[in-house]
C-alpha positions as CSV (number, residue, x, y, z in Angstrom):
1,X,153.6,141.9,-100.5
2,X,156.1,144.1,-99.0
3,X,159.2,144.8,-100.2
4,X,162.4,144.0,-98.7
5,X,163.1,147.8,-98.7
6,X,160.4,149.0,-97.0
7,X,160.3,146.2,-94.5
8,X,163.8,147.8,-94.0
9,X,162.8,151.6,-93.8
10,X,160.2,150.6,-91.6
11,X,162.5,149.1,-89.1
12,X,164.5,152.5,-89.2
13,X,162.1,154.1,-88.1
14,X,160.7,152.1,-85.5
15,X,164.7,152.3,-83.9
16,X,164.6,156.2,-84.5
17,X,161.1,156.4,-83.0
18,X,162.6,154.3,-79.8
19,X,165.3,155.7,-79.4
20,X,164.4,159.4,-79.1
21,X,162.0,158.3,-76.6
22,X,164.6,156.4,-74.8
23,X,166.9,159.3,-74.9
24,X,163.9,161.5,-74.1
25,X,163.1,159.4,-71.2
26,X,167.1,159.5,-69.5
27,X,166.6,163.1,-69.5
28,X,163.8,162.7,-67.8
29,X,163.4,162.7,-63.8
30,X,160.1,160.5,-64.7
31,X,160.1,156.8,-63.9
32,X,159.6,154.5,-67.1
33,X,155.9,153.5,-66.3
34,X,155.1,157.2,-65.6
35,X,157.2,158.5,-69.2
36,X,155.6,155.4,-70.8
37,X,152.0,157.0,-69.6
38,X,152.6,160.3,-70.3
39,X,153.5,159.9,-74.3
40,X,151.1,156.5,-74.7
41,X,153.5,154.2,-75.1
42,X,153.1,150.3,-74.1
43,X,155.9,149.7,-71.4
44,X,156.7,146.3,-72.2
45,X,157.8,147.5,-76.4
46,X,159.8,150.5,-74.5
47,X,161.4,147.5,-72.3
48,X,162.2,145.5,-75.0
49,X,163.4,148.6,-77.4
50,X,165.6,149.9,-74.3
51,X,167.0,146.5,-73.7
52,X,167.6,146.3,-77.5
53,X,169.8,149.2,-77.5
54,X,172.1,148.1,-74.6
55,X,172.7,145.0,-75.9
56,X,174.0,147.0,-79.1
57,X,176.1,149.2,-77.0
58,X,177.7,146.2,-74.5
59,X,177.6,143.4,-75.8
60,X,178.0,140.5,-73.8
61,X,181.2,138.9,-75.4
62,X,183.8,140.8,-76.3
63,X,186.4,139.3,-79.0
64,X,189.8,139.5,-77.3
């Protein structure tokens, strides 16, 4: 059984993993299918990560 911890560190470093690629990829000139090919990554998980992070950084209601 895993540990709440680890289950935790794990998720770290699945957001670090993203979001170097992510920023990685924005520095790119490459489109995301093509960067997704290039460095073997499944396009739909770097989607979902990418969409993940923008959600983080605008959220869609604001508290007035």
């Amino acid at each position: 059984m895993t540990s709440e911890k680890s289950r935790q560190a794990e998720l770290e470093e699945k957001r670090r993993f993203w979001k170097q690629h992510i920023e990685d990829w924005r520095s790119s000139d490459l489109a995301q299918t093509d960067y997704c090919r290039r460095h073997d990554l499944l396009h739909h998980r770097f989607v979902y990560w990418k969409r993940k992070f923008q959600s983080v950084s605008n959220p869609a209601f604001i508290e007035l």
